[in-house]
DRENPA-3360 file (N, C-alpha, C; in nm, 2 decimals, always signed):
BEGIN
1 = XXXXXXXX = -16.63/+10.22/-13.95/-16.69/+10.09/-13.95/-16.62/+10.00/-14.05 ~ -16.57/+9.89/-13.99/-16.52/+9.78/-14.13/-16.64/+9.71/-14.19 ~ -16.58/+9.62/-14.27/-16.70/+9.53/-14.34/-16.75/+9.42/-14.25 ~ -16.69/+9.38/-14.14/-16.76/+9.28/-14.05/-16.91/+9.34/-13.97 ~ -16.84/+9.47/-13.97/-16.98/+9.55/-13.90/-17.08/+9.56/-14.00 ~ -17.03/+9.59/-14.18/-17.15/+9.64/-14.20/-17.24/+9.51/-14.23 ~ -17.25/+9.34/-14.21/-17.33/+9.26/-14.27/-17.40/+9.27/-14.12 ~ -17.54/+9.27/-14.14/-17.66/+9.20/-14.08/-17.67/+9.13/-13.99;
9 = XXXXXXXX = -17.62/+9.11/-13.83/-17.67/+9.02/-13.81/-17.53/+8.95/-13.79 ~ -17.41/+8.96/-13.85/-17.26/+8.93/-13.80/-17.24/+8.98/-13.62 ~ -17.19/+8.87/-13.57/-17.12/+8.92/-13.51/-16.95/+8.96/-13.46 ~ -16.94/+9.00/-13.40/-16.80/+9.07/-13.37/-16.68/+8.95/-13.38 ~ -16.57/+9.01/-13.42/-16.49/+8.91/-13.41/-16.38/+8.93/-13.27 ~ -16.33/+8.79/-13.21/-16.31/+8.84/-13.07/-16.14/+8.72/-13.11 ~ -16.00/+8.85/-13.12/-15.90/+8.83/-13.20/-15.82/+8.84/-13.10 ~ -15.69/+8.72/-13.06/-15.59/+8.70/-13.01/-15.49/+8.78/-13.11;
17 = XXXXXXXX = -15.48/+8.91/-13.02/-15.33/+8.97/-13.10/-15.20/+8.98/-12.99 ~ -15.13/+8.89/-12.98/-15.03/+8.90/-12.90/-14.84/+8.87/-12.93 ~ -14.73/+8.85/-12.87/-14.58/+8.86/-12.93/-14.56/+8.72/-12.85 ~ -14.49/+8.63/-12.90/-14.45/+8.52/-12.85/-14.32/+8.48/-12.89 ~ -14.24/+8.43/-12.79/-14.06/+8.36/-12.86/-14.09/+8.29/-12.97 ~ -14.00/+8.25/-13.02/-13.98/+8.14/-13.10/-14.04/+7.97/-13.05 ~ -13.96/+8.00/-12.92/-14.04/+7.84/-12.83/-14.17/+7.87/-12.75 ~ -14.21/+7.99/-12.83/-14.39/+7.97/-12.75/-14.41/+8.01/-12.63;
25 = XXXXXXXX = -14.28/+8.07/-12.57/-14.37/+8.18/-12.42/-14.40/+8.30/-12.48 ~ -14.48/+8.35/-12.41/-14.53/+8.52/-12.43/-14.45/+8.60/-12.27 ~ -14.37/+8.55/-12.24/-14.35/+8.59/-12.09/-14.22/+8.53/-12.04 ~ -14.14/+8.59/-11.97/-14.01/+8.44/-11.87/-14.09/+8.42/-11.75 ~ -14.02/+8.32/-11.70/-14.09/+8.26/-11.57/-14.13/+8.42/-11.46 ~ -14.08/+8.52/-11.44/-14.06/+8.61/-11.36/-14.15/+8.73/-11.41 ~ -14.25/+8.68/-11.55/-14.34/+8.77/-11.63/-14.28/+8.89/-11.69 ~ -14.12/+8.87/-11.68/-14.05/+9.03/-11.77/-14.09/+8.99/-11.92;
33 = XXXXXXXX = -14.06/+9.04/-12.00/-14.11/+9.12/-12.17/-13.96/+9.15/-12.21 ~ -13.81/+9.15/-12.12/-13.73/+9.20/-12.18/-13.66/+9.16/-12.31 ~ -13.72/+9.04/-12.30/-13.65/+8.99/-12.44/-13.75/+9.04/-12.52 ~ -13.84/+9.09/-12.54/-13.94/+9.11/-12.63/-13.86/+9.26/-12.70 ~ -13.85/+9.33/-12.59/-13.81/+9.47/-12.64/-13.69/+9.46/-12.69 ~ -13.57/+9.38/-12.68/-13.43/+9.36/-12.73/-13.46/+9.31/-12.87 ~ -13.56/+9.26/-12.94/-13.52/+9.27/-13.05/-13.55/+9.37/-13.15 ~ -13.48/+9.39/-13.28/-13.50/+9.50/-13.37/-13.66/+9.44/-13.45;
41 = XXXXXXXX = -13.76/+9.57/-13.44/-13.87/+9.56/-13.51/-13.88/+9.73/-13.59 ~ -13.94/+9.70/-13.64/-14.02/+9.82/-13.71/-14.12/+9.88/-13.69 ~ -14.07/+10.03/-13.66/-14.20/+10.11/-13.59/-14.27/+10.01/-13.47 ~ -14.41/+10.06/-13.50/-14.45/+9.95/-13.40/-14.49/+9.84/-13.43 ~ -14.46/+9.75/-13.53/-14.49/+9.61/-13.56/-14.60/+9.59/-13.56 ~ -14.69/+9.72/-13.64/-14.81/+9.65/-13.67/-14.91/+9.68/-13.53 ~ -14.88/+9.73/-13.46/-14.97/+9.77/-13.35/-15.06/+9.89/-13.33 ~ -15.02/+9.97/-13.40/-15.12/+10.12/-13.43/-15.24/+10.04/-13.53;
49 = XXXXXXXX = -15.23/+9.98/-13.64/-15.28/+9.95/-13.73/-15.39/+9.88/-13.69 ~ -15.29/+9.79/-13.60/-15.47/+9.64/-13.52/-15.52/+9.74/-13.39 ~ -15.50/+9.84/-13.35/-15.52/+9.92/-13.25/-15.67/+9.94/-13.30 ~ -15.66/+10.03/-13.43/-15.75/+10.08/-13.45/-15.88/+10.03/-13.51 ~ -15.82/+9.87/-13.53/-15.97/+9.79/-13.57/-16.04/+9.74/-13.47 ~ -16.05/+9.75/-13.37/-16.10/+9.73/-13.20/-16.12/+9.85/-13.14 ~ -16.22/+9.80/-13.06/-16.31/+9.88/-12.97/-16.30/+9.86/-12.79 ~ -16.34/+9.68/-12.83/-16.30/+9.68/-12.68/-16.17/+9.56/-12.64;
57 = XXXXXXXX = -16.18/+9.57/-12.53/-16.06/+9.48/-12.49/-16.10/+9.37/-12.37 ~ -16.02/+9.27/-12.40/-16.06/+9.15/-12.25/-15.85/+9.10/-12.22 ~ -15.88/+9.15/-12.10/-15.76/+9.11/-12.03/-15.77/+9.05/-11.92 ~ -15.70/+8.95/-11.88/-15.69/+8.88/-11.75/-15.65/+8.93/-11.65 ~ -15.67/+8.90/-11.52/-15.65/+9.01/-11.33/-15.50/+9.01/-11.39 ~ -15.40/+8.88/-11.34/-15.23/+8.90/-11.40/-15.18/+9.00/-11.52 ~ -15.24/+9.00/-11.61/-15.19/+9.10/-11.71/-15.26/+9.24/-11.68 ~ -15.34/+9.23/-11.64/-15.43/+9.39/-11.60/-15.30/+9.44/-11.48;
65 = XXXXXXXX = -15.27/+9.33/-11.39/-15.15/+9.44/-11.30/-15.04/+9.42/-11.31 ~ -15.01/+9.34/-11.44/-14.88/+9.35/-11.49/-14.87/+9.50/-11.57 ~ -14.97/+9.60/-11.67/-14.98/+9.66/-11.75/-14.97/+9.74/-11.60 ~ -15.05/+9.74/-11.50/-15.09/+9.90/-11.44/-14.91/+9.88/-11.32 ~ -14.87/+9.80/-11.33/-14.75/+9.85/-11.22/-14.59/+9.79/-11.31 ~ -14.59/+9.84/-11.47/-14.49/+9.88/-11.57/-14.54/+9.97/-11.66 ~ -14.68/+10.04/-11.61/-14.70/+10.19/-11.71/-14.73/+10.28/-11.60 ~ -14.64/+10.24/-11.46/-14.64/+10.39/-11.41/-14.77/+10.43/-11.37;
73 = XXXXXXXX = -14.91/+10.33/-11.34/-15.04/+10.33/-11.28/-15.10/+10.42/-11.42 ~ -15.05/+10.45/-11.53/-15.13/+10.49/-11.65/-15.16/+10.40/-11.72 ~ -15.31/+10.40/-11.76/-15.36/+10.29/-11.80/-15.35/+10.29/-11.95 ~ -15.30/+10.22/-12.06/-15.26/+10.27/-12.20/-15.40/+10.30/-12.26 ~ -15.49/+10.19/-12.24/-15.60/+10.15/-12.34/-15.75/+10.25/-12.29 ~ -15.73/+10.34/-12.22/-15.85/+10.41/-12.18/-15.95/+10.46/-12.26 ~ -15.90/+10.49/-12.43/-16.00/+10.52/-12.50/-16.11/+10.41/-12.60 ~ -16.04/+10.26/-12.52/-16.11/+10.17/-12.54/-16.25/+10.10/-12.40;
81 = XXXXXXXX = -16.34/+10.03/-12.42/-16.42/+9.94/-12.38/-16.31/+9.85/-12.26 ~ -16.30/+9.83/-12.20/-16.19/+9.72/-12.14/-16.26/+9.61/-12.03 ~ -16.24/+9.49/-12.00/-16.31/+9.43/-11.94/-16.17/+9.31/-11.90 ~ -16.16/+9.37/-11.73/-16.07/+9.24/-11.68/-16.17/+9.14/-11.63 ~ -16.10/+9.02/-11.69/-16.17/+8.88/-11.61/-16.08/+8.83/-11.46 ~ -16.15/+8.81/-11.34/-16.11/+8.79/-11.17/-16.17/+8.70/-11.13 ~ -16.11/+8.62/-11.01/-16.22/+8.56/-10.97/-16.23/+8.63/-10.82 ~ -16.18/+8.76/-10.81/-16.24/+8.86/-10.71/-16.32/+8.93/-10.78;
89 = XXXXXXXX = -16.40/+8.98/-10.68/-16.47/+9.10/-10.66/-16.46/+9.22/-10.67 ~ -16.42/+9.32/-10.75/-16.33/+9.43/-10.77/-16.47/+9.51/-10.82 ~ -16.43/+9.63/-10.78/-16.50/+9.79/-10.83/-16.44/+9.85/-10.96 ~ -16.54/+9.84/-11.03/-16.46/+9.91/-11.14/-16.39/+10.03/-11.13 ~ -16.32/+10.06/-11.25/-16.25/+10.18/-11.22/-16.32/+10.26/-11.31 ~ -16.22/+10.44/-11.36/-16.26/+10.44/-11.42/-16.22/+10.39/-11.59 ~ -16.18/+10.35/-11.59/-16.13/+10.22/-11.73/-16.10/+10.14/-11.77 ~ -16.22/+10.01/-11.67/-16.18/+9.92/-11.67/-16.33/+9.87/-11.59;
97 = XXXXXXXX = -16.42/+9.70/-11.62/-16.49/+9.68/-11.57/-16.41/+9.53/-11.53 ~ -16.47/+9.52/-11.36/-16.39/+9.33/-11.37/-16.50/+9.25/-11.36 ~ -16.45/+9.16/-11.43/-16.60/+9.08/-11.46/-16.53/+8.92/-11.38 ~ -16.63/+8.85/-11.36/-16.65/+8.74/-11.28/-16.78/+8.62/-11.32 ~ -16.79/+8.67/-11.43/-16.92/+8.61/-11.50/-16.87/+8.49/-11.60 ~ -16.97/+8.39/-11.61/-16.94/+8.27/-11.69/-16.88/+8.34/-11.86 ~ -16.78/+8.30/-11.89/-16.71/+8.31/-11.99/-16.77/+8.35/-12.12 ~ -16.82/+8.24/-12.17/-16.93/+8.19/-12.23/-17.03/+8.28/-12.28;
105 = XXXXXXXX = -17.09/+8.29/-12.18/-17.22/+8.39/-12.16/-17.19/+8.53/-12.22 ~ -17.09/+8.58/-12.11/-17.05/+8.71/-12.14/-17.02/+8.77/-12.27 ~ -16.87/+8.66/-12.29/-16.83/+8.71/-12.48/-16.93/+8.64/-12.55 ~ -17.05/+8.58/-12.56/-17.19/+8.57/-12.64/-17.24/+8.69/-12.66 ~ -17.26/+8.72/-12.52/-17.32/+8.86/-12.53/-17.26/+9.00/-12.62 ~ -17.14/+9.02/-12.60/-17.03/+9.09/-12.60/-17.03/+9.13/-12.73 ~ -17.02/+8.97/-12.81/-17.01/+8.98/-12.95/-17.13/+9.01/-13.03 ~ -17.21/+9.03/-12.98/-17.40/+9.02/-13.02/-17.39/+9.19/-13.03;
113 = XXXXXXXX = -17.29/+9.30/-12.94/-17.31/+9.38/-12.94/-17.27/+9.50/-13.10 ~ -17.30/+9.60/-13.09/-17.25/+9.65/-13.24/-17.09/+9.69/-13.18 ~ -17.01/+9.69/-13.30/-16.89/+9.77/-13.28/-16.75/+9.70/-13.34 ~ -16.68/+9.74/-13.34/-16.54/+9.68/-13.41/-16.47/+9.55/-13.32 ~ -16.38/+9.50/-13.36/-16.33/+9.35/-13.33/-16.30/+9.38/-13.18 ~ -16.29/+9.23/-13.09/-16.25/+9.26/-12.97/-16.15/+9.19/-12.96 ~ -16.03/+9.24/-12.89/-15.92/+9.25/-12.81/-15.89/+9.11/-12.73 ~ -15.82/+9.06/-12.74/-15.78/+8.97/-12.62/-15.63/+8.96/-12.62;
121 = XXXXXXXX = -15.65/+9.01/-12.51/-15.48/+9.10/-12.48/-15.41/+8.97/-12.43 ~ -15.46/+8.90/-12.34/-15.40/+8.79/-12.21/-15.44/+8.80/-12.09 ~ -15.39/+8.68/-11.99/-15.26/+8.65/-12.07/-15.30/+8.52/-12.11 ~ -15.18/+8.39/-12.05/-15.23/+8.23/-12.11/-15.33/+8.18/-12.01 ~ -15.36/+8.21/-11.91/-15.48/+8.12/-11.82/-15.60/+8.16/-11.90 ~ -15.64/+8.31/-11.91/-15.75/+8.36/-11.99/-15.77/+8.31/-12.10 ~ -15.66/+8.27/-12.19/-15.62/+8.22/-12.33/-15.69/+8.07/-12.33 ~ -15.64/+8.04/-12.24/-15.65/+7.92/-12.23/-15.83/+7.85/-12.19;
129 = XXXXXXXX = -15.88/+7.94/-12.11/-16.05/+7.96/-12.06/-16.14/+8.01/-12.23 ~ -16.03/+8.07/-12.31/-16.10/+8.10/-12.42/-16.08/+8.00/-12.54 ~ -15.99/+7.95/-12.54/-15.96/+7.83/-12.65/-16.01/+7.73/-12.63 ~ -16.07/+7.67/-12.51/-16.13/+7.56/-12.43/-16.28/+7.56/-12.49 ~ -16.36/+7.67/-12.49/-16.48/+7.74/-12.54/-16.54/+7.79/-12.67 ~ -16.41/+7.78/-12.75/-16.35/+7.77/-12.91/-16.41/+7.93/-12.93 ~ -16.35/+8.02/-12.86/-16.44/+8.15/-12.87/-16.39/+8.27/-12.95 ~ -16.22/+8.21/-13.01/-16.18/+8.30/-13.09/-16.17/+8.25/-13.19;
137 = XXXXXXXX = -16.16/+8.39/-13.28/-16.24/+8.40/-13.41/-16.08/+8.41/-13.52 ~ -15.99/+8.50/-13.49/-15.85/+8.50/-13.50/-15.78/+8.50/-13.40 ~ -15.65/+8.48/-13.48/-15.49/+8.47/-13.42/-15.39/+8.55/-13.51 ~ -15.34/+8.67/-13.44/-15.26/+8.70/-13.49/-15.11/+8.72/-13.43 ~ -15.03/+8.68/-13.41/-14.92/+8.62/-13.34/-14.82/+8.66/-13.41 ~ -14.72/+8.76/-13.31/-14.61/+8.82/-13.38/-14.51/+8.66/-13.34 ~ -14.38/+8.66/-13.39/-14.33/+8.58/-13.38/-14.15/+8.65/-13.36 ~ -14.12/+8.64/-13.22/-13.96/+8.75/-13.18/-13.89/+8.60/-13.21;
145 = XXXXXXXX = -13.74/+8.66/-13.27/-13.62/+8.54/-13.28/-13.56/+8.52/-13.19 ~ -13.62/+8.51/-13.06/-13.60/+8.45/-12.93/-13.59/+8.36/-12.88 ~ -13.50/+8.26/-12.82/-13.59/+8.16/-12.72/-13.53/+8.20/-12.61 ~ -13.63/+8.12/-12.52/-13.67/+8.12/-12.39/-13.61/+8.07/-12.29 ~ -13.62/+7.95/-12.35/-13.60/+7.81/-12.27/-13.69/+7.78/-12.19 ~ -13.79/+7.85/-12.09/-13.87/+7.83/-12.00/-13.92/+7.94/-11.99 ~ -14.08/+7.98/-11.95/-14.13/+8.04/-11.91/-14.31/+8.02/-11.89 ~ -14.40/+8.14/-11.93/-14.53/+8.16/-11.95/-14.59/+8.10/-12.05;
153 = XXXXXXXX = -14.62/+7.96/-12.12/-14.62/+7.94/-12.28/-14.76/+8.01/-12.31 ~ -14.73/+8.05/-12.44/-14.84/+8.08/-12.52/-15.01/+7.97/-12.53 ~ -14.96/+7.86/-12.53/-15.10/+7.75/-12.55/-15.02/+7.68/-12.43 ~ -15.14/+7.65/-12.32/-15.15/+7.52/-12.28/-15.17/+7.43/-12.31 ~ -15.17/+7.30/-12.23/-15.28/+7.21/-12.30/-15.40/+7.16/-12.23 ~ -15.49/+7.11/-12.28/-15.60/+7.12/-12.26/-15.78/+7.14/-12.33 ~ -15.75/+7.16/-12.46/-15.80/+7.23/-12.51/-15.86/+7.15/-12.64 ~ -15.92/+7.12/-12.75/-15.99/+7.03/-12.84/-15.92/+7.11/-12.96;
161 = XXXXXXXX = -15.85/+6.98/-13.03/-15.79/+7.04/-13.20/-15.84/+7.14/-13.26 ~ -15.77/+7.23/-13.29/-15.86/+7.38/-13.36/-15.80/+7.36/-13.51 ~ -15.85/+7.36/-13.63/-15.81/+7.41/-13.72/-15.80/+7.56/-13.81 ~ -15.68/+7.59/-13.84/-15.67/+7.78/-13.87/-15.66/+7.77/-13.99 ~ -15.67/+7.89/-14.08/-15.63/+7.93/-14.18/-15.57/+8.02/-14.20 ~ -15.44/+8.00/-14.24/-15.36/+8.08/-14.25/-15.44/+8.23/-14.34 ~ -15.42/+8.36/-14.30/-15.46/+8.46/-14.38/-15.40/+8.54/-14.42 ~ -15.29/+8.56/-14.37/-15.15/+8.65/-14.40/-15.01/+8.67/-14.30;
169 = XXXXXXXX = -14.90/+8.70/-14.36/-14.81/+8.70/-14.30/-14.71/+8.82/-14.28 ~ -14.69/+8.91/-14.25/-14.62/+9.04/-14.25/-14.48/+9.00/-14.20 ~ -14.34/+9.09/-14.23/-14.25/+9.09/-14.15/-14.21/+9.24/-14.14 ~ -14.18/+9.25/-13.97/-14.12/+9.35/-13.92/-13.99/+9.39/-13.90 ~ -13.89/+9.37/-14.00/-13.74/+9.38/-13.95/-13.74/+9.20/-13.93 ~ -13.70/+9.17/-13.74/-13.66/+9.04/-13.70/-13.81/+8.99/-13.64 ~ -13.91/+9.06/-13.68/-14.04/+8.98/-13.61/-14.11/+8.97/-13.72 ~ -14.17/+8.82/-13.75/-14.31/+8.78/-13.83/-14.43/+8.73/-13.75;
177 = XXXXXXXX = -14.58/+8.84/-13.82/-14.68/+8.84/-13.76/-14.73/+8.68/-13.91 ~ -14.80/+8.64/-13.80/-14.89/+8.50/-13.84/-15.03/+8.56/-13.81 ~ -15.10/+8.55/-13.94/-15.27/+8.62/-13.91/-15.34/+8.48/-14.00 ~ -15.40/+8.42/-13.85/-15.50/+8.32/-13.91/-15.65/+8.32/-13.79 ~ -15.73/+8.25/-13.90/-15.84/+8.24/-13.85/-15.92/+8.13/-13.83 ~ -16.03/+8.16/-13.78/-16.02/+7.96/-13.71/-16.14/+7.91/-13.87 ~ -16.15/+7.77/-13.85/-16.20/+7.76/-14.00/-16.33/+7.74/-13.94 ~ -16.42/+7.73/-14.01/-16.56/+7.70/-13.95/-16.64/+7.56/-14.01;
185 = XX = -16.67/+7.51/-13.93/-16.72/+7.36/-13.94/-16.82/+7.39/-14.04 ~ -16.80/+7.27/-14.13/-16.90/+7.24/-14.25/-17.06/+7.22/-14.15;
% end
């Protein structure tokens, strides 16, 4: 249990941890990751580490079958909570529930629950449904010496001025993580 769990009455913190180019896509137009993997990092950049401060996970329908048809139909995250957001109707599996429920509501509820930080894997439509709603709490954003030129961006627009606070900065070899948090209104 961390120290977020042990105060009273806190709730959960619900943390964008994701890898983005230099110019801000998480993805190329075609949703490949190959530039992601071509560059040199360290171990795993920090990903065992934030693994283990989370419990559950919120991913979007697109990234849910992006993950299940480039891991070979093995689902990585099974010994976590997981919850894809659809606007179908789907049956859960066994590791994974799809939700269809107002945004809002749900991660209110979500976070009310006891347990360690939640996950928001992706991708930018979800991102974007969640930053609109001001519902994350951090941002931790690796940063690859890539550009793109075009693709998936990381932020749309649309969304009401957020102010962050920077909290820390790690570097991995050629990738820097940016760990900030959103500031909270006087």
């Amino acid at each position: 249990m961390n120290d977020q769990q042990d105060v009273i009455g806190k709730s959960r913190n619900m943390v964008l941890f994701i890898a983005v180019s230099l110019d801000g896509y998480i993805a190329a137009e075609d949703d490949s990751l190959e530039w992601l993997f071509e560059v040199d990092g360290e171990g795993d950049n920090g990903y065992s580490d934030f693994y283990e401060t989370v419990d559950t996970i919120i991913l979007g329908k697109r990234t849910y079958d992006w993950i299940m048809n480039h891991q070979a139909g093995e689902f990585p995250y099974k010994d976590k909570e997981c919850f894809v957001f659809t606007r179908s109707s789907l049956d859960e599996t066994e590791d994974v529930k799809f939700v269809h429920e107002d945004i809002v509501e749900f991660t209110d509820n979500l976070k009310k629950k006891k347990g360690k930080s939640i996950w928001l894997v992706g991708g930018s439509d979800l991102l974007q449904s969640f930053l609109k709603e001001n519902l994350i709490d951090e941002f931790i954003i690796t940063v690859a010496p890539t550009l793109i030129g075009k693709g998936i961006p990381l932020f749309k627009e649309g969304f009401e001025q957020l102010e962050l606070t920077l909290r820390n900065t790690r570097r991995f070899n050629q990738f820097v993580e940016l760990h900030y948090s959103r500031k909270e209104k006087p």
